[in-house]
N, C-alpha and C positions, 0 to 999 in steps of 0.2 A: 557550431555551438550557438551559433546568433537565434537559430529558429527555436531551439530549448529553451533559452537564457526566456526568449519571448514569452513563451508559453509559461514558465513562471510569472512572470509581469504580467501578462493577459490575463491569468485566473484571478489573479490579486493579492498575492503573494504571501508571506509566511501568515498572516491573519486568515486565509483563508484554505490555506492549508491547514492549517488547526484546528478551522472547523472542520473541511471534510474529513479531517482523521478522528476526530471526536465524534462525527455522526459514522463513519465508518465502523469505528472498534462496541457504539453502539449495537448494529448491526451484527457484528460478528458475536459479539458477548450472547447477544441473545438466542442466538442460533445453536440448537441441542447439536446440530452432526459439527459444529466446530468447536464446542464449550471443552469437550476433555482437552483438546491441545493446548486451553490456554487455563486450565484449573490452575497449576501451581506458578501461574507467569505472574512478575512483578508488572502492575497494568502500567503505572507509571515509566518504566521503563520503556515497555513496548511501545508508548504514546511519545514517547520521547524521539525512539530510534525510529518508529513509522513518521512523523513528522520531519524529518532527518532525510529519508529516505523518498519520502515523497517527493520535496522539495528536491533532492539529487536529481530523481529520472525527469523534474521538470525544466533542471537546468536551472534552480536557483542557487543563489551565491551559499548554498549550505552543500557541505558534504559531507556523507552518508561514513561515521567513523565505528558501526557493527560490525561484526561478521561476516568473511563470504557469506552468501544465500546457501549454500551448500553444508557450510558449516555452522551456520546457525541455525536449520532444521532438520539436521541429521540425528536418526535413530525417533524424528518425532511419525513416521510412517503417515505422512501425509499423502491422501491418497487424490485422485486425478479430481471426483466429486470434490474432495474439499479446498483442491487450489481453486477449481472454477467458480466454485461459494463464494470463496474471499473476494475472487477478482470483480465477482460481479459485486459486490458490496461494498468494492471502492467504484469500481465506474458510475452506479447509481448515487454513491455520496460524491463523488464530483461536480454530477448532471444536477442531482439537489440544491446541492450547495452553488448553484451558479456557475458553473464551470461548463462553455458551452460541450456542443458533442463535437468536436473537432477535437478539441485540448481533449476532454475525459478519454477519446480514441489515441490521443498519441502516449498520452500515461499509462492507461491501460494495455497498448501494444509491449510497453517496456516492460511492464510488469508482466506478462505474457509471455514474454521470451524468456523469463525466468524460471518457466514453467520446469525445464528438464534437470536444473541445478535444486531443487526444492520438491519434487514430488519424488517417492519412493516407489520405485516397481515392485 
């Protein structure tokens, strides 16, 4: 866990986390193939639990207390295009936001393996 714990502390931690989730959910809001998933979503919530979440797969001292990934977008029929949407528009608010491309690769691979518990065939 020493190598995670790091990679929190290396990007620069919950502060900067809040930014790349805030230029992230930028990103996604504006985006017409992902806007219906999020029409009736509380944003402040989501802001709350992706900050939460990020910080988790980074190995910082927060833990992620939402839903499985399963059951938190089940029945949303997300499909393979709009997981890879999202993922790229945290990798790229990462790499924005300062976060070299090492770190935004090893966030992004966690987030990546989440792929089969969150997309709907």
């Amino acid at each position: 866990m020493a190598t995670s714990e790091s990679v929190y502390r290396r990007i620069g931690g919950r502060e900067a986390v809040e930014a790349v989730v805030s230029d992230f959910y930028d990103r996604v809001f504006d985006d017409p193939l992902l806007e219906p998933y999020f029409e009736e979503s509380d944003r402040g919530a989501l802001y709350a639990h992706q900050v939460q979440f990020v910080s988790s797969v980074a190995g910082g001292p927060v833990s992620y207390d939402g839903a499985d990934m399963r059951t938190a977008h089940a029945g949303m029929g997300i499909t393979d295009e709009a997981f890879d949407r999202v993922a790229t528009y945290l990798h790229e608010a990462l790499v924005e936001n300062g976060v070299d491309d090492a770190h935004a690769d090893t966030i992004f691979d966690q987030v990546n393996a989440l792929k089969p518990e969150i997309v709907e065939e």
